[in-house]
C-alpha positions in Angstrom: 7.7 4.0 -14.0 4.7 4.6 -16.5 6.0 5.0 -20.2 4.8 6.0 -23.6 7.0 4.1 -26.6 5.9 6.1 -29.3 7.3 5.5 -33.4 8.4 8.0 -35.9 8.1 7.5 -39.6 11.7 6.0 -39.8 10.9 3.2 -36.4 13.3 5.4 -34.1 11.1 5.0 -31.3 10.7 7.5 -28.2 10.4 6.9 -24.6 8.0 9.3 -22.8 7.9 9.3 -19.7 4.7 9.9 -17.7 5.7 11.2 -14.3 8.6 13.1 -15.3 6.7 16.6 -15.5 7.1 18.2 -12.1 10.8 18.2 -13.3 10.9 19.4 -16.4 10.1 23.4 -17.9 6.5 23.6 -18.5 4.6 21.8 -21.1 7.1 19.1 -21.2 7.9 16.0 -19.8 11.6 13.7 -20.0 12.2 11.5 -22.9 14.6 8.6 -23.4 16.2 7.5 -27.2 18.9 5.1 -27.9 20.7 7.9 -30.1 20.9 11.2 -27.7 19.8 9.4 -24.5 17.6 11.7 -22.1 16.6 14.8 -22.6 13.2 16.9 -22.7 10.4 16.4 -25.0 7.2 18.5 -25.7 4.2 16.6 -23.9 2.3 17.3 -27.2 5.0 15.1 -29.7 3.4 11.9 -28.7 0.1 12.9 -30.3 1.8 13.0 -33.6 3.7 9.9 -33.4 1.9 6.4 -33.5 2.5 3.8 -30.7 5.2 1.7 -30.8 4.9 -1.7 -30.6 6.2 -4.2 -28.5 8.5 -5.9 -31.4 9.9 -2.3 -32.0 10.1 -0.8 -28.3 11.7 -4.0 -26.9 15.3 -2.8 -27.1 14.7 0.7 -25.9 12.7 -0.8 -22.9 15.4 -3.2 -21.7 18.1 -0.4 -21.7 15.4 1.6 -19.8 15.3 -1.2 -17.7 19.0 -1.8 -17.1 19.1 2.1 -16.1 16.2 2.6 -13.4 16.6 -0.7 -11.9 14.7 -2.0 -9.7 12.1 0.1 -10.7 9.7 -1.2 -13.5 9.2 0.0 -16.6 5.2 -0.1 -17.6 4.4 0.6 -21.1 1.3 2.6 -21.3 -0.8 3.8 -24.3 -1.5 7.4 -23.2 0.8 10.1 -21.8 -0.8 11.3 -18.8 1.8 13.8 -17.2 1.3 14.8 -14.0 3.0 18.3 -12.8 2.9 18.4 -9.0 -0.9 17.8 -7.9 -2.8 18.6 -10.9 -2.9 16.5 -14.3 -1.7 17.6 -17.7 -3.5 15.6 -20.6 
């Protein structure tokens, strides 16, 4: 499962996840955040937040983990959501 760990100003980071569109209203993809859990996110929020790092994502990533497995959780630097068979950048 391709993910986008993005930051806000305060370090509350944001899971975005990349494959997540076909299943979400239009223009948005599903998002993941230790306070609220899942829910939908505009695609375009990750442009305005800076990438998280992996010091600051870690925690996030292995409750991700514990969720979905055995999938695998990939961080990824770009949110590429795909809705059906055409891309959305």
């Amino acid at each position: 499962m391709r993910v986008v760990f993005r930051c806000f100003a305060r370090s509350e980071v944001i899971a975005l996840f990349c494959d997540s569109a076909k299943d979400c209203n239009p223009g948005r993809v599903m998002s993941y955040m230790h306070v609220g859990q899942h829910g939908e996110a505009c695609r375009d929020l990750g442009r305005n937040l800076r990438l998280a790092t992996p010091e600051e994502y870690a925690s996030l990533k292995r409750g991700l983990e514990g969720i979905y497995w055995p999938e695998p959780i990939i961080p990824v630097t770009r949110l590429v959501a795909r809705y059906g068979a055409r891309r959305i950048k």
